[in-house]
C-alpha positions as CSV (number, residue, x, y, z in Angstrom):
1,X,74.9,-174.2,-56.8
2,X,74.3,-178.0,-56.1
3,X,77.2,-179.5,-58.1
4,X,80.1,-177.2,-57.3
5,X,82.4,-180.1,-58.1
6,X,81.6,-179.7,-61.4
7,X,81.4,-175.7,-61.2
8,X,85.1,-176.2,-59.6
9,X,86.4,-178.1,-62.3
10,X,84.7,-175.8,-65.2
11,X,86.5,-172.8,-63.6
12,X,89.6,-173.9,-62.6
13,X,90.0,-175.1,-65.8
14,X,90.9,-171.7,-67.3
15,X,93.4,-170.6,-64.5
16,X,96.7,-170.8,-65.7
17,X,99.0,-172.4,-62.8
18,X,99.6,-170.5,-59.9
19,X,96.1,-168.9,-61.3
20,X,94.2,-167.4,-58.3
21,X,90.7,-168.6,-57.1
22,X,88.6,-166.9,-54.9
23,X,85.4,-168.5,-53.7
24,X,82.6,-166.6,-51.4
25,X,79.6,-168.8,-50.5
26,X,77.0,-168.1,-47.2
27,X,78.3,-170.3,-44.3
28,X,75.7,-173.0,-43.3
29,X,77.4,-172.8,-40.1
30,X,76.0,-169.7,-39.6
31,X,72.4,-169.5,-40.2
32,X,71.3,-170.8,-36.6
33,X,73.4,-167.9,-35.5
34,X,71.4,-165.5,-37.6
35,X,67.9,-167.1,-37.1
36,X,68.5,-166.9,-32.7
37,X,70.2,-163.5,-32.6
38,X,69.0,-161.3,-35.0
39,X,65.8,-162.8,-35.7
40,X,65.0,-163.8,-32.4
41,X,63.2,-167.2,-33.8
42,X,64.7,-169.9,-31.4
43,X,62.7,-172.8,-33.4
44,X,64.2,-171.7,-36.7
45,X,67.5,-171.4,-35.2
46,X,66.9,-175.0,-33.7
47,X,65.6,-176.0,-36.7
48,X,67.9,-175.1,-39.1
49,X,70.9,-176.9,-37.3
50,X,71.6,-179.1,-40.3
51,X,70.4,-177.5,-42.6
52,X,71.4,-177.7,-46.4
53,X,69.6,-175.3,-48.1
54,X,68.0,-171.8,-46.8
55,X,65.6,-169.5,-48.2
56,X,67.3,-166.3,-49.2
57,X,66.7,-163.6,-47.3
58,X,66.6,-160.8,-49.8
59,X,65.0,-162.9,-52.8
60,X,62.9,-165.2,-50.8
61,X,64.3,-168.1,-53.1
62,X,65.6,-171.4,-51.6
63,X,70.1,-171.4,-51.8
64,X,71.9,-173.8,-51.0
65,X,75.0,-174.0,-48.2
66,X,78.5,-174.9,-47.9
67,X,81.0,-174.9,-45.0
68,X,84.2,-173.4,-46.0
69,X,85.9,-177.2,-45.1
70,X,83.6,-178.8,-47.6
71,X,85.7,-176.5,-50.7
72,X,88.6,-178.3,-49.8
73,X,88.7,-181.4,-51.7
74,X,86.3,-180.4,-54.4
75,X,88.8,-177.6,-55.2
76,X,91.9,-180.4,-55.1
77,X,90.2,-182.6,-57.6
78,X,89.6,-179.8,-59.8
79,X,93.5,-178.7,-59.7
80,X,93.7,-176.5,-56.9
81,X,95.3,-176.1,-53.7
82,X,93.7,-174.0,-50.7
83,X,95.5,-171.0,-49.8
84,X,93.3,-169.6,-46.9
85,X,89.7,-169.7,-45.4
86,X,88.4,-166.7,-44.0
87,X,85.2,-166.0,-42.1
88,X,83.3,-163.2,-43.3
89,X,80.9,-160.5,-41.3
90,X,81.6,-162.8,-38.5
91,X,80.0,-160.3,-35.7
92,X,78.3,-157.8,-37.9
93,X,75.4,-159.8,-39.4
94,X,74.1,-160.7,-35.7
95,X,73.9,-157.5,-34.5
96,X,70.1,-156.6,-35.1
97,X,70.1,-153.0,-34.2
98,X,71.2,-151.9,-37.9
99,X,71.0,-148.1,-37.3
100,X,74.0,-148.4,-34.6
101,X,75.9,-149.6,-37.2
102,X,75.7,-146.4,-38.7
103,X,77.9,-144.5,-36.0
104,X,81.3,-143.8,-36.7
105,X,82.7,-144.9,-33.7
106,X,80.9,-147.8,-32.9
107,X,81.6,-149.0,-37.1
108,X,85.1,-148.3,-36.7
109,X,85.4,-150.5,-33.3
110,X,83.4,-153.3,-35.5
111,X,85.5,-153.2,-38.6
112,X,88.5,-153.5,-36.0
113,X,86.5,-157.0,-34.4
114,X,85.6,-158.1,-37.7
115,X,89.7,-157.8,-39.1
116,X,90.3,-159.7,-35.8
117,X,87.9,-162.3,-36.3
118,X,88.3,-163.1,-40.2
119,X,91.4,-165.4,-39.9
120,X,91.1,-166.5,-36.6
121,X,90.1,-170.1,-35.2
122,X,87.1,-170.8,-34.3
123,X,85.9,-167.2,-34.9
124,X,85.8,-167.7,-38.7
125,X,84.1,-170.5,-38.1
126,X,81.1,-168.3,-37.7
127,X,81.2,-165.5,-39.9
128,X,77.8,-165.3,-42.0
129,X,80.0,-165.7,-45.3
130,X,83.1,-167.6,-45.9
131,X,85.9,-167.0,-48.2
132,X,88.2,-169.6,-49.9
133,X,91.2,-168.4,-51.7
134,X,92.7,-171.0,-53.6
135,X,95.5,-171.6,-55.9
136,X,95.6,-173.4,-59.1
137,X,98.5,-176.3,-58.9
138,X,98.0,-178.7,-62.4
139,X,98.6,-177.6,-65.6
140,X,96.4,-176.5,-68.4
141,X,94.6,-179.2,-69.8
């Protein structure tokens, strides 16, 4: 959405206090990670640096991105204080072999890396998703 301020304020709205927020958005942070190692596409990766907006993968449709930093004081403004940021399939969507991904073992050492990675700085920096979990700190309106 291009006006999450507004989005922020609209939902945050409803929460009671102490109401419960989570917010789940693609990381722009990541998409140079995901054009260079598991597209292989160097120029896109290049390209899409500072990037704002990216074409969906699965829809082919134009999205645009957030950092997981940039919820902070959107969130505030709309009530709402940040209770964590976490980075989400921070190893998983680079690996472009998909069908390894599929063994047992090798899944269960990835989930293990991926639990590692979520909270941790700069890891969760990188994750293809980020998570905000925020709580609501005014009053109903």
């Amino acid at each position: 959405m291009d006006d999450i301020e507004a989005a922020f304020k609209t939902v945050c709205h409803a929460l009671r206090p102490g109401g419960i927020l989570s917010v789940i958005c693609v990381n722009r942070y990541s998409e140079a990670y995901r054009q260079a190692f598991q597209q292989l596409k160097l120029g896109a990766a290049y390209a899409s640096l500072d990037a704002r907006t990216i074409m969906t993968t699965i829809f082919g449709v134009p999205a645009r991105v957030y950092a997981a930093e940039e919820m902070r004081q959107p969130l505030h403004a709309a009530g709402c204080e940040v209770a964590g940021e976490y980075g989400l399939r921070c190893v998983c969507d680079y690996i472009p072999n998909n069908d390894i991904k599929s063994d047992p073992a090798f899944f269960a050492q990835l989930e293990q890396l991926e639990y590692a990675l979520t909270d941790k700085y700069p890891y969760k920096l990188l994750g293809r998703y980020f998570q905000v979990v925020a709580r609501k700190t005014t009053p109903h309106e």
